[in-house]
C-alpha positions in Angstrom: 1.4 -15.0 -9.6 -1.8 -13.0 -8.2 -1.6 -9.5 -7.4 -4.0 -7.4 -6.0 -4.7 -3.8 -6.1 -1.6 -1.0 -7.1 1.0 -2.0 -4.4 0.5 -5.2 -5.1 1.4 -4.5 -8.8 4.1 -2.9 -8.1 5.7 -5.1 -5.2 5.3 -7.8 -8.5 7.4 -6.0 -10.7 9.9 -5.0 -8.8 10.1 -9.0 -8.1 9.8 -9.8 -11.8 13.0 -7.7 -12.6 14.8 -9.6 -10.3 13.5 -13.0 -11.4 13.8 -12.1 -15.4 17.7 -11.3 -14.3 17.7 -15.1 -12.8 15.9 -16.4 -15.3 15.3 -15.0 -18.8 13.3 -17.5 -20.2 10.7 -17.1 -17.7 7.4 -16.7 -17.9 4.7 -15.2 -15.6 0.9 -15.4 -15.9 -2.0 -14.7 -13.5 -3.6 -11.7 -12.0 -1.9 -8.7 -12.0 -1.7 -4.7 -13.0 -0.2 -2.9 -15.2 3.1 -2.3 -14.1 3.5 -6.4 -14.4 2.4 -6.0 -17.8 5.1 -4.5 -18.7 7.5 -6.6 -18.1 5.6 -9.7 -20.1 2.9 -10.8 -17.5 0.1 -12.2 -18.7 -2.4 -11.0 -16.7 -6.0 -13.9 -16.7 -7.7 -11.3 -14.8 -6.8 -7.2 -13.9 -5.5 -6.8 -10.0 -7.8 -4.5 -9.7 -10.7 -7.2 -9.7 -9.4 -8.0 -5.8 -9.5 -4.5 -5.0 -11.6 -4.3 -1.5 -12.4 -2.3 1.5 -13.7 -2.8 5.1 -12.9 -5.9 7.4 -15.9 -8.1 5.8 -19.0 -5.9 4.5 -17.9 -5.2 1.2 -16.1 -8.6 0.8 -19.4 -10.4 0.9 -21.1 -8.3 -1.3 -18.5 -9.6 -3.6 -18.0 -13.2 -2.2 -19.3 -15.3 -5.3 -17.2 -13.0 -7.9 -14.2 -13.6 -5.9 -14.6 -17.2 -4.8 -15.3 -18.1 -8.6 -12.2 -16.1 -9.8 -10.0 -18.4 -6.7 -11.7 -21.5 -8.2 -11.0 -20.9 -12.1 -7.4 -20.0 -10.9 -6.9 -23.3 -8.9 -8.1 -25.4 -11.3 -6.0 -23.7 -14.4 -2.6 -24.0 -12.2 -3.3 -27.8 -11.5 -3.9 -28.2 -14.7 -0.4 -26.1 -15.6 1.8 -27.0 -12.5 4.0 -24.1 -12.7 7.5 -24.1 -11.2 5.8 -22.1 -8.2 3.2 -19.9 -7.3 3.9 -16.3 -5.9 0.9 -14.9 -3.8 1.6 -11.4 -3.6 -0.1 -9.9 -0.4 -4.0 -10.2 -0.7 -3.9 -12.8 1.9 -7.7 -13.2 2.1 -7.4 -14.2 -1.6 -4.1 -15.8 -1.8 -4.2 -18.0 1.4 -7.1 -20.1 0.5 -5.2 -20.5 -3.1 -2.1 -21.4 -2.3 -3.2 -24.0 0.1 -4.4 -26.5 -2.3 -1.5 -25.7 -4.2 0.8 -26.9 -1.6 -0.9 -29.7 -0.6 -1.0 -30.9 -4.5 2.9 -30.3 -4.5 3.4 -27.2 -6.4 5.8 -24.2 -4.5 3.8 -21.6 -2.8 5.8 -18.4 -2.0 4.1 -15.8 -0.1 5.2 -11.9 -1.0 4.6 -9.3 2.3 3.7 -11.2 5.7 0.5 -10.8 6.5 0.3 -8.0 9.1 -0.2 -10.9 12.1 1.8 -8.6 14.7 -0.7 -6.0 14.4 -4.6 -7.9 13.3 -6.0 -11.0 13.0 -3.0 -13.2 14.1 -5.0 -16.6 13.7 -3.4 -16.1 10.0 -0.2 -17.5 11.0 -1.7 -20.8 11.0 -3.3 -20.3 7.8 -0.2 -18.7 6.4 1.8 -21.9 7.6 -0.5 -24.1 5.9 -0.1 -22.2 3.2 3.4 -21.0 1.9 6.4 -22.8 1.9 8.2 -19.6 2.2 7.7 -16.6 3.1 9.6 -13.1 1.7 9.3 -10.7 4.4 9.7 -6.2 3.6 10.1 -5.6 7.2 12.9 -6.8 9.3 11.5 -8.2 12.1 9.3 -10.2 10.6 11.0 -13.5 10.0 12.1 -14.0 14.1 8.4 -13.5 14.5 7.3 -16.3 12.0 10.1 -19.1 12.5 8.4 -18.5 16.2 5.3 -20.5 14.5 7.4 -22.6 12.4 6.9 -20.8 9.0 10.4 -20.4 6.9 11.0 -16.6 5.6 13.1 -14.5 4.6 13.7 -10.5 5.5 14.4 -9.3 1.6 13.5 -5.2 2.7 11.0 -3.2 0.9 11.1 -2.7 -2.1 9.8 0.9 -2.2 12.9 1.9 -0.2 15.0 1.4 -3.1 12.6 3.0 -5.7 12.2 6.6 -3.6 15.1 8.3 -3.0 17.0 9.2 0.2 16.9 12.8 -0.9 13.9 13.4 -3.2 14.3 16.5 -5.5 11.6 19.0 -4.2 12.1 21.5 -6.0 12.4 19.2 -9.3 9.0 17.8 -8.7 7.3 21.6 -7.7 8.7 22.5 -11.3 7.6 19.5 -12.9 3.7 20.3 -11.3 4.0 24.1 -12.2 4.3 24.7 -8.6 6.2 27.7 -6.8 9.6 26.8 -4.8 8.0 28.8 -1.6 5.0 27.1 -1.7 3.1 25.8 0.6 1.9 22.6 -0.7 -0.5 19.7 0.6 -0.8 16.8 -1.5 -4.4 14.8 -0.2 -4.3 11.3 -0.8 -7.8 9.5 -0.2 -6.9 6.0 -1.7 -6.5 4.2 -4.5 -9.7 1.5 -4.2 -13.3 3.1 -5.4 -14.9 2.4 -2.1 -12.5 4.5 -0.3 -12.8 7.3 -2.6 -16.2 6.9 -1.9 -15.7 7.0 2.5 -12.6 9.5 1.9 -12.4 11.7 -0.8 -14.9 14.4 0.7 -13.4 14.1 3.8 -10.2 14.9 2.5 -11.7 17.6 0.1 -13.8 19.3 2.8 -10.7 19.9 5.1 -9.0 21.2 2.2 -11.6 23.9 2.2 -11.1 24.9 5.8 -7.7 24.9 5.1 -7.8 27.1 2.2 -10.0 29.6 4.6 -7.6 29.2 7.0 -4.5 29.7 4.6 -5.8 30.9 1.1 -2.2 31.3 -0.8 -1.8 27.4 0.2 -1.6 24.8 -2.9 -3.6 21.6 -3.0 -3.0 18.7 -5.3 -4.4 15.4 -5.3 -2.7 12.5 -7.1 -5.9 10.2 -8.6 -6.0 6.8 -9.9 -7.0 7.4 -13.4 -10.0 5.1 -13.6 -11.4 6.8 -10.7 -11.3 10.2 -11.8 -14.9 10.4 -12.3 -15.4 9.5 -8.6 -13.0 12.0 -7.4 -14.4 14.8 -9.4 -17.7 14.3 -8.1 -16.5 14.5 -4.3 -14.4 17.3 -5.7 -17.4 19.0 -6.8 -19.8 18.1 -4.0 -17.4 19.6 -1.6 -17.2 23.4 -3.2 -13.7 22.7 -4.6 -13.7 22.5 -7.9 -10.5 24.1 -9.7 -9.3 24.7 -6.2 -7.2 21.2 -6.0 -4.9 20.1 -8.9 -6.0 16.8 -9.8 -2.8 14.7 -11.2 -3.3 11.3 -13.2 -1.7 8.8 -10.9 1.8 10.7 -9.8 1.4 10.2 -6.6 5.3 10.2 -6.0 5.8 13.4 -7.7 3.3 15.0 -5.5 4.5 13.1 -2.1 8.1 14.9 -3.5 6.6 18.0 -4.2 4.5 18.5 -0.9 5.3 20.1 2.2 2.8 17.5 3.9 0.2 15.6 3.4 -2.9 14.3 4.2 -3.2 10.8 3.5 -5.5 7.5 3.7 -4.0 4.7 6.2 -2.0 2.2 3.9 0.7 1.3 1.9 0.9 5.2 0.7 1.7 6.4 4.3 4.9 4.1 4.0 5.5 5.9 0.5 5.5 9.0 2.3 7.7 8.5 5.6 10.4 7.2 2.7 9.7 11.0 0.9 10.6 12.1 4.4 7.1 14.1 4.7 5.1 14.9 7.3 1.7 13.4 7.1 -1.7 13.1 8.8 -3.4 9.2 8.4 -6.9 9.1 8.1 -9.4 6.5 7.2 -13.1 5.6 7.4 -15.0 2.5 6.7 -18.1 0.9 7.2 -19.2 1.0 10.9 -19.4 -3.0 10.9 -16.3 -3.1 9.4 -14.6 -1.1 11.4 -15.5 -2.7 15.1 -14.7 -5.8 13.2 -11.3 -4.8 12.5 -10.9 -2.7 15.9 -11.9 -5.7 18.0 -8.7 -7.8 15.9 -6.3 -4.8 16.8 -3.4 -5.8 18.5 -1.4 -2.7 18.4 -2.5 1.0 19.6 -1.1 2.5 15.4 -2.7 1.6 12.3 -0.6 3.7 10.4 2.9 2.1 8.9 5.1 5.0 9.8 3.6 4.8 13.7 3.8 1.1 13.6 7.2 0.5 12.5 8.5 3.6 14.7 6.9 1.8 17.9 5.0 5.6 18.5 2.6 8.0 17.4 4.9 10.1 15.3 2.7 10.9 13.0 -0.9 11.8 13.9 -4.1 9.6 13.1 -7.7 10.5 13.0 -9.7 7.3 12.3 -13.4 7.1 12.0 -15.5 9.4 13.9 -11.7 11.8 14.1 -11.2 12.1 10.9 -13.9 15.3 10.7 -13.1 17.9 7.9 -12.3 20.6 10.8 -10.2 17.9 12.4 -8.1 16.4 9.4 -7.5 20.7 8.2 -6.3 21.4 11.6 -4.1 18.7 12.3 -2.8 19.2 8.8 -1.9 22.8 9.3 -0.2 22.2 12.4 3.1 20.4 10.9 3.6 23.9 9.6 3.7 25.6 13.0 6.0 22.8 14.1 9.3 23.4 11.9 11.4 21.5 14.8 9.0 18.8 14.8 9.2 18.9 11.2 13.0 18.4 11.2 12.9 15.5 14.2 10.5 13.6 12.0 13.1 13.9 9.0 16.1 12.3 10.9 14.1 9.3 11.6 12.3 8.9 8.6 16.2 9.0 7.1 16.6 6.4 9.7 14.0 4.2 8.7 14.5 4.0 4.8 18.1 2.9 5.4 16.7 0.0 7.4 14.5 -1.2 4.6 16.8 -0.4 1.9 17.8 -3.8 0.5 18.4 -5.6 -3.1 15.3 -6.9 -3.0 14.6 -7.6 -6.6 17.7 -10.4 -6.0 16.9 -11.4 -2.5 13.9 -12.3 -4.1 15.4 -14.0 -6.8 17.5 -15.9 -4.3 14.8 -16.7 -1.8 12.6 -17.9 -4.7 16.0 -20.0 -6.4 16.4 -22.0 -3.2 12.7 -22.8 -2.6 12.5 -24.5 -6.3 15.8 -26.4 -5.5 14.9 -27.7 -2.1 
């Protein structure tokens, strides 16, 4: 298996359980995180040696420490010929390894379908070259790839079965020290170091209009521990030291605690339609990387909640939007909208129950069939 970056890791796991049920001799080695770990991966490399940002900038500045990682792992699995090789998102890694795979007659399965309906749908070709199945988290997906001749399966996501339909609010406030009246706005800049770096005084700067605008308001910030250092310094930088409560990872106790948030374009923003929350998406990246990626666009969201809703339901300030003044006013505004607020709710509700599947077995199932074919 390869794994890249936190949702990655934890899309892994989730499939692991299911797999360890099937199979409880199993073993599963690779690239991965922690959460792999612990259920017995061995992990060749951390997941957090694919961790990149931008459309192309910062992957070339890493090209030859990437490539050689892809190579090492090709040739070790050829050697070891396991009974199949999951690729778990990372397409721009895990395309161009499970293609020789294939084509040297070990099972490729490919976890999370490349987003082709909304960028850079030339990858369905590469993807059907690729994997010889393909276990889809949203439900329209497989119609779409059968379209290009590309067997999947729809197995839903598996966040939808971790978070809750009702999360406990006032459970997680208490578990923060936080008040039950409250207001609380949990900023979520990323998880990757070089969005930290485009983000996090962004994010922290609009929290310090917003605390001039609203100075009883609470601020917390979930951070990936080995980025703390990072995030300190932006907090710093910005004037708002020991003004935002910094949390060692957490992030779902402080998208359950929140009243909304402010939050970096991604797999989190799906995290937080699922805690029902009403969110602002931001992001910012490198201006070549960014008409790279605008110019691929084939949909008007970039967000998850936006996309899979079909509408803007959920601002996003991108680039030159997301200002400080901007991402603190927009912010603010879901408070001054309680019916908004409460239209939002119903079709979040509406949404998790769509992707709200056993998809720890569905995996297992999918995965089962492919090795018996």
């Amino acid at each position: 298996m390869v794994a890249g970056e936190a949702s990655g890791d934890l899309l892994a796991g989730l499939l692991l359980d299911g797999a360890r049920a099937r199979w409880p001799g199993l073993t599963a080695s690779g690239i991965g995180g922690p959460l792999m770990g612990r259920r017995g991966f061995e992990a060749w490399w951390p997941s957090d040696r694919l961790a990149v940002h931008g459309y192309s900038v910062e992957v070339l500045r890493r090209y030859r420490e990437l490539l050689g990682i892809r190579n090492q792992m090709r040739e070790r699995l050829l050697r070891q010929r396991p009974t199949v090789f999951i690729g778990v998102d990372a397409p721009d890694f895990n395309l161009g390894l499970e293609a020789p795979l294939r084509a040297q007659g070990i099972r490729t399965v490919h976890f999370v379908c490349p987003s082709i309906w909304a960028w850079r749908a030339n990858r369905v070709d590469k993807l059907r070259a690729a994997a010889d199945h393909v276990l889809c988290i949203f439900p329209f997906e497989p119609a779409l790839l059968a379209r290009h001749g590309v067997p999947a399966t729809y197995v839903g996501h598996p966040l939808a079965s971790v978070i809750p339909m009702a999360p406990d609010r006032t459970a997680a406030r208490a578990a923060l020290g936080l008040g039950a009246a409250e207001r609380v706005v949990a900023l979520l800049p990323g998880s990757r170091r070089s969005e930290i770096r485009h983000l996090a005084s962004r994010f922290f700067q609009a929290a310090a209009h917003m605390r001039r605008a609203q100075p009883a308001i609470k601020l917390i910030a979930p951070v990936v521990p080995s980025l703390r250092a990072e995030v300190e310094q932006a907090l710093q930088a910005s004037d708002m030291a020991g003004q935002v409560l910094l949390l060692d990872g957490r992030s779902h106790d402080a998208l359950a605690a929140c009243d909304v948030t402010l939050i970096a374009s991604g797999t989190a923003t799906l995290e937080a339609a699922l805690f029902k929350r009403p969110m602002v998406i931001a992001y910012h990246m490198q201006p070549l990387s960014w008409w790279l990626m605008r110019r691929q666009q084939l949909q008007p969201w970039v967000g998850l909640p936006n996309i899979l809703s079909g509408d803007f339901v959920v601002p996003e300030l991108l680039q030159d939007a997301a200002t400080p003044a901007a991402l603190a006013s927009a912010t603010l505004a879901w408070f001054d909208a309680p019916a908004k607020m409460q239209a939002l709710d119903q079709r979040f509700q509406a949404l998790h129950l769509e992707l709200r599947r056993d998809t720890s077995t569905l995996c297992a199932d999918a995965i089962q069939k492919i090795i018996e074919s």
